[in-house]
C-alpha positions as a Markdown table, in Angstrom:
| # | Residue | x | y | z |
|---|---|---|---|---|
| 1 | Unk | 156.6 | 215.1 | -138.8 |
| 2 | Unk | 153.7 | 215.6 | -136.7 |
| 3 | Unk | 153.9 | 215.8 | -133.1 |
| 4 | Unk | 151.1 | 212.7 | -131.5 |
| 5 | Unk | 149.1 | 214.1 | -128.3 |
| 6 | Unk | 146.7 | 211.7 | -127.0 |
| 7 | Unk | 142.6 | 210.6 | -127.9 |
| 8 | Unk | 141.0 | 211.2 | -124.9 |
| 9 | Unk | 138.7 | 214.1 | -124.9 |
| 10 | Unk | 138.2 | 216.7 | -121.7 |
| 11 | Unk | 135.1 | 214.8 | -120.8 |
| 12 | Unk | 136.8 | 211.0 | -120.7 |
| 13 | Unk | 136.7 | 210.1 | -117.2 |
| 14 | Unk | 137.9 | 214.0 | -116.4 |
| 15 | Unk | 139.6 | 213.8 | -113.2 |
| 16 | Unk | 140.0 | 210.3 | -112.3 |
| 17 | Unk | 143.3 | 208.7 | -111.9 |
| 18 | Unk | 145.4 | 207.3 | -114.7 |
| 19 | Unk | 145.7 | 203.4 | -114.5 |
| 20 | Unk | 149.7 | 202.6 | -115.0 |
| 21 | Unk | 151.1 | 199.4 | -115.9 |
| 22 | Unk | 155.2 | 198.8 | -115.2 |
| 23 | Unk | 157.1 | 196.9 | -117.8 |
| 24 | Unk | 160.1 | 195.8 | -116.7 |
| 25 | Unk | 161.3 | 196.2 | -113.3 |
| 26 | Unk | 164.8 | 197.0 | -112.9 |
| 27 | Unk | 166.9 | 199.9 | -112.7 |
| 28 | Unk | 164.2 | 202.4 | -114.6 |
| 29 | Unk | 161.4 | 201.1 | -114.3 |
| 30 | Unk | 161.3 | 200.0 | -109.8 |
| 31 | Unk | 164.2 | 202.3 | -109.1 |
| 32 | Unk | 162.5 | 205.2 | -111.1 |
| 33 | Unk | 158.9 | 205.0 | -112.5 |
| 34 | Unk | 157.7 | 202.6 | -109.6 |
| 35 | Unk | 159.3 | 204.8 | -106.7 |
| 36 | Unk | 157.4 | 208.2 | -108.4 |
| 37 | Unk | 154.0 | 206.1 | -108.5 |
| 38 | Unk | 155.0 | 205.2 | -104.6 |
| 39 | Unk | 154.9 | 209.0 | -103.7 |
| 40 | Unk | 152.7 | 210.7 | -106.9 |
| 41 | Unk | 149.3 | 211.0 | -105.1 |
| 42 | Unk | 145.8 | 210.6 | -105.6 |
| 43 | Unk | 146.2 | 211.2 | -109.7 |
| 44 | Unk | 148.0 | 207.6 | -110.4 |
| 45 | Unk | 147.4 | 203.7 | -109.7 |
| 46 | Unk | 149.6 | 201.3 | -110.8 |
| 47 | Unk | 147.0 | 198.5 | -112.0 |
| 48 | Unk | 149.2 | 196.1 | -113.0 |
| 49 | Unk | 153.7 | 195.5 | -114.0 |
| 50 | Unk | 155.2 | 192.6 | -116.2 |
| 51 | Unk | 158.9 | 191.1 | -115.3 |
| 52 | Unk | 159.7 | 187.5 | -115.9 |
| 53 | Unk | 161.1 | 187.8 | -112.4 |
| 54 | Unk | 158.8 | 186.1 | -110.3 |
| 55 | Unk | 160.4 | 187.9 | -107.0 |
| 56 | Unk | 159.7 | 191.2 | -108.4 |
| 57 | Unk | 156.7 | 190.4 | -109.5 |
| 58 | Unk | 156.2 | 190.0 | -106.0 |
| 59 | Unk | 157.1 | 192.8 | -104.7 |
| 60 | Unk | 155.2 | 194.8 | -106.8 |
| 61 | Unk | 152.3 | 193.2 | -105.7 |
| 62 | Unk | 153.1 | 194.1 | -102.2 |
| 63 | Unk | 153.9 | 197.6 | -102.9 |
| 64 | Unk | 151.0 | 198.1 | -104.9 |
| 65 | Unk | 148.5 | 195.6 | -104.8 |
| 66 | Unk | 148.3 | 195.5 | -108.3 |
| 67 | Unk | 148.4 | 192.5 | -111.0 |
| 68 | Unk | 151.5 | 190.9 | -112.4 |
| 69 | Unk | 152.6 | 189.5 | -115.3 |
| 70 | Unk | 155.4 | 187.5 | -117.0 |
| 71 | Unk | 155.1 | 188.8 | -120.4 |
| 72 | Unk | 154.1 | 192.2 | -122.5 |
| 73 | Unk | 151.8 | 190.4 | -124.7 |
| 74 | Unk | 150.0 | 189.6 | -121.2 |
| 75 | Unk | 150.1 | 193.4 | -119.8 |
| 76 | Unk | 149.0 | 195.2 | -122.8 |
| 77 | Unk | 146.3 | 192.9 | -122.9 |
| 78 | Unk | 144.5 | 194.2 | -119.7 |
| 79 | Unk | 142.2 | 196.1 | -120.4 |
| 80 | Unk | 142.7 | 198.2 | -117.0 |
| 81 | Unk | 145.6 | 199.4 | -118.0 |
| 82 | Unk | 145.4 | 203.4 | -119.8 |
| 83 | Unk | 149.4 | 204.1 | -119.2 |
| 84 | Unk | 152.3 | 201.8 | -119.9 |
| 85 | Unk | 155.2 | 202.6 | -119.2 |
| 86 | Unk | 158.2 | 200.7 | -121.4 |
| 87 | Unk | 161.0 | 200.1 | -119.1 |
| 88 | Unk | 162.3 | 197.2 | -120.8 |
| 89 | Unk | 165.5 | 197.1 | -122.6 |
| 90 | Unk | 166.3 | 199.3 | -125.3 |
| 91 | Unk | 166.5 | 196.7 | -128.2 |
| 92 | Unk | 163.1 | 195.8 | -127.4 |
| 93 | Unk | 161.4 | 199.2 | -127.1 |
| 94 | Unk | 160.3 | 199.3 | -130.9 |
| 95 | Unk | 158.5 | 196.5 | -130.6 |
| 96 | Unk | 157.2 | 196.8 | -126.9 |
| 97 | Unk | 156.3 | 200.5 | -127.6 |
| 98 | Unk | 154.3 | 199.8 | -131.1 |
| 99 | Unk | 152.4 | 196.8 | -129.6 |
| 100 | Unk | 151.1 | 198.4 | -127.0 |
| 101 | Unk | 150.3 | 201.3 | -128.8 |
| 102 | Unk | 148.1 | 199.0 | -130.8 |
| 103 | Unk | 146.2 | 197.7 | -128.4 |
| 104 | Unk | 144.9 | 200.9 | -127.4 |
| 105 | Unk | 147.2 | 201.7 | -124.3 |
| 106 | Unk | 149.1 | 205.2 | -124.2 |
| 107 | Unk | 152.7 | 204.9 | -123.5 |
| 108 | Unk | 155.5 | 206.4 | -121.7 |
| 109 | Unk | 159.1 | 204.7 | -123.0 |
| 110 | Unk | 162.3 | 205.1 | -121.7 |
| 111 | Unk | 165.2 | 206.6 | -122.7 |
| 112 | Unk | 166.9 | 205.9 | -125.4 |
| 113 | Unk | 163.5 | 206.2 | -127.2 |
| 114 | Unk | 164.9 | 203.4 | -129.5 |
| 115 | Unk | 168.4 | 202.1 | -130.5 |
| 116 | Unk | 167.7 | 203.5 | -134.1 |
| 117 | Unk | 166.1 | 206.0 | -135.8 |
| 118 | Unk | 164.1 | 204.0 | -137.9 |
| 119 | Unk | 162.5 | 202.5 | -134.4 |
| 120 | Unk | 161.7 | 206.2 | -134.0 |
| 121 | Unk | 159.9 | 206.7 | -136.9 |
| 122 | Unk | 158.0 | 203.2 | -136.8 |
| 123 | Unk | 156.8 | 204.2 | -133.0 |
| 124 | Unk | 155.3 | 207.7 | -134.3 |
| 125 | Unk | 153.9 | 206.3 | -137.0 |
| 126 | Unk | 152.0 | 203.6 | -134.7 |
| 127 | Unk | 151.1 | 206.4 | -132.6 |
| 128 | Unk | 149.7 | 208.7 | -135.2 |
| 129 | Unk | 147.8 | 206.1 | -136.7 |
| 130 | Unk | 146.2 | 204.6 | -133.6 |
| 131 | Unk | 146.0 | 207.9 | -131.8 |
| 132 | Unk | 147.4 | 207.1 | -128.8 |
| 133 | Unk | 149.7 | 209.3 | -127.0 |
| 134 | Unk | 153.9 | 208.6 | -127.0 |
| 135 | Unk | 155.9 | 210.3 | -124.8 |
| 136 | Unk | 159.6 | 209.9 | -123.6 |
| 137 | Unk | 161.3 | 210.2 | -120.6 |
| 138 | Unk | 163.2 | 213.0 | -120.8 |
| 139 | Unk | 163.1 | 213.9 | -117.0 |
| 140 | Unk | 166.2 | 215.9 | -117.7 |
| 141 | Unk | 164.5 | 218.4 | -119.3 |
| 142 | Unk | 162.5 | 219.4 | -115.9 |
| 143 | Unk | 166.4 | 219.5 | -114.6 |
| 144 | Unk | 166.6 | 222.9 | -112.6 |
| 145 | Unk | 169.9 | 223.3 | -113.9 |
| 146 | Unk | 168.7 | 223.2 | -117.1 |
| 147 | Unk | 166.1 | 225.5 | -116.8 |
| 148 | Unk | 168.2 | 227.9 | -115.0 |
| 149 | Unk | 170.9 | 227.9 | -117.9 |
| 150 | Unk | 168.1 | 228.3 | -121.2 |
| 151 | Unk | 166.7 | 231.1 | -118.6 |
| 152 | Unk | 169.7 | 233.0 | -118.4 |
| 153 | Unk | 170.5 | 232.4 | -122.4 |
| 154 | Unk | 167.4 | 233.4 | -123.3 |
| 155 | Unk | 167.6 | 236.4 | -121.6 |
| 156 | Unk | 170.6 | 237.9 | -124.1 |
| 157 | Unk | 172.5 | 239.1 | -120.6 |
| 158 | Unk | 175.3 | 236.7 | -121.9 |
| 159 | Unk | 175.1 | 238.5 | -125.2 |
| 160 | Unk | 175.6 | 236.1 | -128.2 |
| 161 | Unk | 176.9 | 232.8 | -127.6 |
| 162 | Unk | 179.4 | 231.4 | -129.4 |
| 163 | Unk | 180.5 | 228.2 | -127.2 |
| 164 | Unk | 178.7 | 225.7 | -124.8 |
| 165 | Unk | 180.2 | 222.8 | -122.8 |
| 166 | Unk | 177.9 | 220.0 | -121.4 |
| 167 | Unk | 179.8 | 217.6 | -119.6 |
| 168 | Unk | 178.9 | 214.0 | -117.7 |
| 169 | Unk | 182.5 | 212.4 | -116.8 |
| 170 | Unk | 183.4 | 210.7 | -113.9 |
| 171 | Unk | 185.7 | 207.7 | -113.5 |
| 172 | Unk | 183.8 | 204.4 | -113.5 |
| 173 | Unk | 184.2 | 200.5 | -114.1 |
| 174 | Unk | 180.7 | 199.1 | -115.5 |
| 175 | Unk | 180.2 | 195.2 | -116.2 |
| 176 | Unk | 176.3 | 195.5 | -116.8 |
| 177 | Unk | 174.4 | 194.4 | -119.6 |
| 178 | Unk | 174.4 | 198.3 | -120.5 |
| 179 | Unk | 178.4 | 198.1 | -121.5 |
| 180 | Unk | 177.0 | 195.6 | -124.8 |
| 181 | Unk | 176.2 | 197.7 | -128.3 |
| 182 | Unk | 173.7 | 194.4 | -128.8 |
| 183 | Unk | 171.4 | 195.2 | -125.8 |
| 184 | Unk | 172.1 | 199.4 | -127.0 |
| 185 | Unk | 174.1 | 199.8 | -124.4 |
| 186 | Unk | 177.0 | 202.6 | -124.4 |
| 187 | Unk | 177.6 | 206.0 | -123.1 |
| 188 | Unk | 175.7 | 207.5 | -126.3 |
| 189 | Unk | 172.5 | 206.0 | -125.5 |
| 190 | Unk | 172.4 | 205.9 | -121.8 |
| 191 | Unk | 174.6 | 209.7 | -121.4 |
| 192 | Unk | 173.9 | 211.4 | -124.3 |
| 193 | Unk | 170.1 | 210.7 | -124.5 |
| 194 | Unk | 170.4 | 213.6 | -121.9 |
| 195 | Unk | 173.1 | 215.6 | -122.6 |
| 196 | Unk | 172.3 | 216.0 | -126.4 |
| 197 | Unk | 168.5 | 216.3 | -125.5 |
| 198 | Unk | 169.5 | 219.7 | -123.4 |
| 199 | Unk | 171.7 | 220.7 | -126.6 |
| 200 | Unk | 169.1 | 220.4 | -128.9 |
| 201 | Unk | 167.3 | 223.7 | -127.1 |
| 202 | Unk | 169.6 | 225.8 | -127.8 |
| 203 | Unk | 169.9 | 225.8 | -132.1 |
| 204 | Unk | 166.8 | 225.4 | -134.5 |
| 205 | Unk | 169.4 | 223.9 | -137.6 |
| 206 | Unk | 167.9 | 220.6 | -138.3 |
| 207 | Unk | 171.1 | 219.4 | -140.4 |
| 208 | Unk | 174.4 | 220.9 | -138.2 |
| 209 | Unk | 177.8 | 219.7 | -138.7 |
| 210 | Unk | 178.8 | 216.6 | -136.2 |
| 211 | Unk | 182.0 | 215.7 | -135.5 |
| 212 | Unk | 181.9 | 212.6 | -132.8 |
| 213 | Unk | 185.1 | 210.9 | -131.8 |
| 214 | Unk | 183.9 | 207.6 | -129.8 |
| 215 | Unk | 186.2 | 204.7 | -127.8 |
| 216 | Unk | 185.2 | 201.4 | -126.2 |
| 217 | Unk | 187.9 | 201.6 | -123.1 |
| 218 | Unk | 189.0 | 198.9 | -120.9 |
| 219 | Unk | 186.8 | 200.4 | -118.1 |
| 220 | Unk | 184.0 | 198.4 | -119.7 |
| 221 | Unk | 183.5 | 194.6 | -119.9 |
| 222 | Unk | 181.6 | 195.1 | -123.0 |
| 223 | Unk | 181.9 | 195.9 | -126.6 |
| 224 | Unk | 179.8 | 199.7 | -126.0 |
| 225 | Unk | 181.4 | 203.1 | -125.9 |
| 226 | Unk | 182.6 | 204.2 | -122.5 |
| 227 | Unk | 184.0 | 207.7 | -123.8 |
| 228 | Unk | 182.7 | 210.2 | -126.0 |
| 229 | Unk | 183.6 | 213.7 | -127.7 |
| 230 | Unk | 181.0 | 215.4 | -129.6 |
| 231 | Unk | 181.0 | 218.4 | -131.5 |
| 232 | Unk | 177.8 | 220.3 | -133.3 |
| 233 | Unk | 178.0 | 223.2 | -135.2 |
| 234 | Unk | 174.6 | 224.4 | -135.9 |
| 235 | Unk | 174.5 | 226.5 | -138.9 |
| 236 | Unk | 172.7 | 229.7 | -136.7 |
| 237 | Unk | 174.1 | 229.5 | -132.9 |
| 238 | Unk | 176.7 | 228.1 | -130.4 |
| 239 | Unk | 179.2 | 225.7 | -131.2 |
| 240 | Unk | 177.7 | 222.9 | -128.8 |
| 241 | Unk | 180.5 | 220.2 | -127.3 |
| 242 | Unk | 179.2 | 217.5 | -125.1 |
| 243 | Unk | 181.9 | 215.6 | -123.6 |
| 244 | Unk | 180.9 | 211.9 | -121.6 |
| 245 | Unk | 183.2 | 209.9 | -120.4 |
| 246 | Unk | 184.2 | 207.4 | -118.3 |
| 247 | Unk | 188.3 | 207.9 | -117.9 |
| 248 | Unk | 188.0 | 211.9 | -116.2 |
| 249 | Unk | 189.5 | 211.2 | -112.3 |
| 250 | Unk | 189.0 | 215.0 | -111.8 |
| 251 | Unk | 185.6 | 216.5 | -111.9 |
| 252 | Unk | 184.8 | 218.8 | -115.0 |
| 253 | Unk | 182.4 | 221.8 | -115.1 |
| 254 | Unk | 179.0 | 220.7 | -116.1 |
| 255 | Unk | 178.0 | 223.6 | -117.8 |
| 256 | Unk | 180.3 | 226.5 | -119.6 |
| 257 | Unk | 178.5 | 228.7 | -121.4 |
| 258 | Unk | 180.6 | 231.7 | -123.6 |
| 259 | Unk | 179.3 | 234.8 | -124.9 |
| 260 | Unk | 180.3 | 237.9 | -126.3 |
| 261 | Unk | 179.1 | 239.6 | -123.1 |
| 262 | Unk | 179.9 | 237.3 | -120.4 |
| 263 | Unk | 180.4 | 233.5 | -119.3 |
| 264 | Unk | 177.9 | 231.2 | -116.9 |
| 265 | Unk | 179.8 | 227.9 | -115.4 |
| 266 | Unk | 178.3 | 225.5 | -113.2 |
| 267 | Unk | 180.6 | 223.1 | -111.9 |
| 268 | Unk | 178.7 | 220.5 | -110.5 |
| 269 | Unk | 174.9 | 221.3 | -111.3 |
| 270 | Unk | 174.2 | 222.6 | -108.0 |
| 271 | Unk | 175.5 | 226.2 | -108.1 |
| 272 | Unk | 175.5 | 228.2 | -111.1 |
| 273 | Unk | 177.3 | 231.6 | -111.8 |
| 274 | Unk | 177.2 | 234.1 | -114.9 |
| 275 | Unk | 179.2 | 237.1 | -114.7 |
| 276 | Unk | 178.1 | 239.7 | -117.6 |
| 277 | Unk | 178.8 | 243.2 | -119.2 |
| 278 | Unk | 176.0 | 245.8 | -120.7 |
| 279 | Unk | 178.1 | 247.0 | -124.0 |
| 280 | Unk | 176.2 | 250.6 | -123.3 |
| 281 | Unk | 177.8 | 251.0 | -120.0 |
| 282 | Unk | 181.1 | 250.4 | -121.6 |
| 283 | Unk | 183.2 | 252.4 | -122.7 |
| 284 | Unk | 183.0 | 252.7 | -126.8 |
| 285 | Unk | 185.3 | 249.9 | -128.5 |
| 286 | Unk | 187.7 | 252.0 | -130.8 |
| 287 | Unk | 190.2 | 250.6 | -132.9 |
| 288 | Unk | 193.6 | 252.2 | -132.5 |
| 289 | Unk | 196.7 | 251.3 | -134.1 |
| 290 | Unk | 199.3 | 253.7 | -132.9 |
| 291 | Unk | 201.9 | 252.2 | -130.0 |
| 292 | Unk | 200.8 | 252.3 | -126.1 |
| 293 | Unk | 203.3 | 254.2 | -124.3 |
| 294 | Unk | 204.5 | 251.1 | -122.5 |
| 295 | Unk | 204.4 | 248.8 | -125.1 |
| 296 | Unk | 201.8 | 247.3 | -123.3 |
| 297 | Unk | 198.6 | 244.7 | -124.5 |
| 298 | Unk | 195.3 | 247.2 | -124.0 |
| 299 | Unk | 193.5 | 247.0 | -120.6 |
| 300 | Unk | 190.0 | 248.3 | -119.5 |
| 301 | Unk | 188.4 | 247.2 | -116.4 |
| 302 | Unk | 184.7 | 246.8 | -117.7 |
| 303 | Unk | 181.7 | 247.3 | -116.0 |
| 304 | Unk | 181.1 | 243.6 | -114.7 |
| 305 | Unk | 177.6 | 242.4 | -113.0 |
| 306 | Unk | 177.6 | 238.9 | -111.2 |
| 307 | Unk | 175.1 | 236.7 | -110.2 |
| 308 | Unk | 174.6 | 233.1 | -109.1 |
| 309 | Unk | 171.9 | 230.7 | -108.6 |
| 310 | Unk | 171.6 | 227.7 | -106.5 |
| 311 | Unk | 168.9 | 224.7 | -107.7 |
| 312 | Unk | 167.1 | 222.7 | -105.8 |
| 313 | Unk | 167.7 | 219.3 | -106.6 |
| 314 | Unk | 165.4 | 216.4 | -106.5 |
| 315 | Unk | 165.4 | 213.9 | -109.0 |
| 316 | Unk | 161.9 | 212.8 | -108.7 |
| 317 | Unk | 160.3 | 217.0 | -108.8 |
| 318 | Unk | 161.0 | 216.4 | -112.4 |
| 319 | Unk | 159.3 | 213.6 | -112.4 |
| 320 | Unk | 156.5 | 214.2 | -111.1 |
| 321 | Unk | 155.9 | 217.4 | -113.2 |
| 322 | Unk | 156.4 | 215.0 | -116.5 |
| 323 | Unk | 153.5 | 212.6 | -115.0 |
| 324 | Unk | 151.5 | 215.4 | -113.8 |
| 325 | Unk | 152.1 | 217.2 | -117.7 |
| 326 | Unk | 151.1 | 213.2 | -119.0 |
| 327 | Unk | 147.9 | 213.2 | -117.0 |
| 328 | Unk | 146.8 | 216.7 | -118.5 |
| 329 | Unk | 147.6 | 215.8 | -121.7 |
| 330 | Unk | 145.5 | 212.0 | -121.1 |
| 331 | Unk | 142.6 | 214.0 | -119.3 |
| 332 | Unk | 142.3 | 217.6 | -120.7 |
| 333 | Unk | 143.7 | 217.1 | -123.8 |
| 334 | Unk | 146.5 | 219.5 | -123.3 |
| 335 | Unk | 149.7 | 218.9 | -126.0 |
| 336 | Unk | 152.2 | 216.8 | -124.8 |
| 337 | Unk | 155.1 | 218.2 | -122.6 |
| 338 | Unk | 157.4 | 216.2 | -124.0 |
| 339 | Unk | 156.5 | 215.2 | -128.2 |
| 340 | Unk | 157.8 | 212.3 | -129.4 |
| 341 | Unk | 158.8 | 214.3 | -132.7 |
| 342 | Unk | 161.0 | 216.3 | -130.7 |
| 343 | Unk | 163.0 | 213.4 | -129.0 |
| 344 | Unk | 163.6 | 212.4 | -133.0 |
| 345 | Unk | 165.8 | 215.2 | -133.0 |
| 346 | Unk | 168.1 | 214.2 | -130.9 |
| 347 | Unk | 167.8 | 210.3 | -132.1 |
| 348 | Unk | 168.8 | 211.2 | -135.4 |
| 349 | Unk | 172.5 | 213.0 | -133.9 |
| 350 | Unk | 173.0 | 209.6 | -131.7 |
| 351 | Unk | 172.3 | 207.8 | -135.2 |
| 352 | Unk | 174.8 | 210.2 | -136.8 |
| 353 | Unk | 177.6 | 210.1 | -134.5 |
| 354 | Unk | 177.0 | 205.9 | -134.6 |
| 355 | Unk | 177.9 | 206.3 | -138.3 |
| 356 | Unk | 180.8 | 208.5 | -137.7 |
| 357 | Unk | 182.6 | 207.1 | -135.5 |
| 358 | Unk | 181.4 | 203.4 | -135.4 |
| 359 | Unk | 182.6 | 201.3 | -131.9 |
């Protein structure tokens, strides 16, 4: 499917800011996408947010000085407004998404991109038919952990790899509206819309094996998953197992990565370590049947190289790179960062393991 990128040609008001509008103001859409527009610069004005919460209508308006509205059919019909960013809940994203797409507004939604991947395709069809960009925020993918551990796979030092672990558990009670499967809430969504989006990276099989093994748990007050094992075996590359839960009391490594020259682990995201081999400076791998002397297993100390890397964390770096990448895309017509095709991919293995493993 084709990728959408954006109408607006080099010369279309080149260098002036982009003119954001806020839908929905909780969590994502104030605690996120309203504190980045707080701290961006001179490149972004928020023109104008919709809540039906009068208060935070309110404060918007004191933040920013900007408009404020009750409802999206009121917000997408300001003119003023180039940029909107969807931050309302995920059941309504399909039709928040495709309506202001049609009323000529580019659009930044939030993750999940949409509870279902027939949402998915109805949004990039809107979007290649009006023109208008569609991106998703997939801050994760600016993650410097992330970055760090496609660096060091991509640089063959690990040799090839046969198994990754991505893991997200911690112990936690939740009572929110995010713990009901009718408002797409769940640990699939709201985890895995990250975890699974890294996973994708690292195999080009558009059809692997998925196993998924998925529990609503009394940790919840709602009906949506609160654990999750998932397993992808992508016919050309790692076996990829992404564990999120929310009943691990002991924290887990974040990353394990295993190849047939070394291993990277990360236990917490903020230091990372890969300890490697070079086969040629090794010495030859002969096979040998007869008896050790000892009766002993073999032994060989190889030659082993270590290194480690510590991120620098800051959620909202990532952030603003994606926003600065959206404004190049709106004003210089680069391609977008972050292609709504390519968030399909990983919509289409939360729709899977959904089907597999129904909650």
């Amino acid at each position: 499917m084709a990728e959408s990128t954006q109408t607006s040609s080099p010369e279309t008001n080149n260098g002036e800011p982009l003119r954001i509008g806020i839908s929905g103001l909780g969590r994502s859409g104030w605690g996120i996408h309203a504190n980045v527009m707080a701290q961006i610069g001179e490149n972004f004005n928020v023109t104008a947010v919709c809540d039906p919460d009068p208060a935070r209508q309110e404060e918007a308006i004191d933040r920013f000085d900007c408009l404020a509205y009750s409802t999206i059919d009121e917000i997408i019909a300001d003119k003023a407004v180039e940029l909107l960013v969807v931050a309302t809940p995920s059941q309504l994203h399909v039709s928040d998404v495709s309506a202001a797409l049609r009323a000529g507004k580019h659009v930044i939604v939030e993750k999940p991109m949409a509870p279902t991947l027939d949402g998915v395709d109805e949004m990039i069809a809107v979007a290649e038919e009006t023109g208008m960009l569609l991106t998703v925020n997939q801050n994760y993918r600016y993650h410097a952990d992330f970055l760090k551990v496609k660096e060091v796979v991509d640089s063959g030092v690990l040799g090839r790899i046969v198994q990754m672990r991505i893991t997200g558990n911690g112990f936690r009670r939740r009572w929110d509206w995010q713990t009901l499967k009718k408002y797409g809430g769940g640990d699939l969504n709201n985890k895995g819309a990250h975890s699974i989006d890294w996973a994708i990276h690292f195999f080009d099989d558009p059809n692997p094996e998925i196993f998924c093994q998925m529990e609503t748990t009394p940790l919840f007050a709602g009906d949506a998953e609160s654990h999750v094992k998932l397993v992808i075996k992508p016919n050309d590359g790692p076996v990829i197992d992404v564990e999120m839960s929310n009943c691990c009391a002991f924290p887990q490594d974040a990353w394990l990565v295993m190849g047939t020259q070394g291993t990277l682990v990360s236990a917490d995201r903020r230091e990372i370590r890969w300890k490697y081999f070079d086969p040629q400076e090794a010495p030859p791998l002969v096979l040998d049947t007869k008896p050790t002397p000892d009766r002993s297993y073999n032994s060989e100390t190889l030659p082993w190289k270590e290194e480690s890397f510590t991120p620098e964390f800051n959620f909202f770096t990532g952030m603003f790179t994606l926003y600065q990448d959206i404004y190049n895309t709106i004003r210089a017509g680069t391609p977008a960062a972050i292609s709504a095709a390519s968030v399909r991919r990983q919509v289409e293995i939360l729709e899977r393991c959904r089907e597999i493993s129904p909650v």
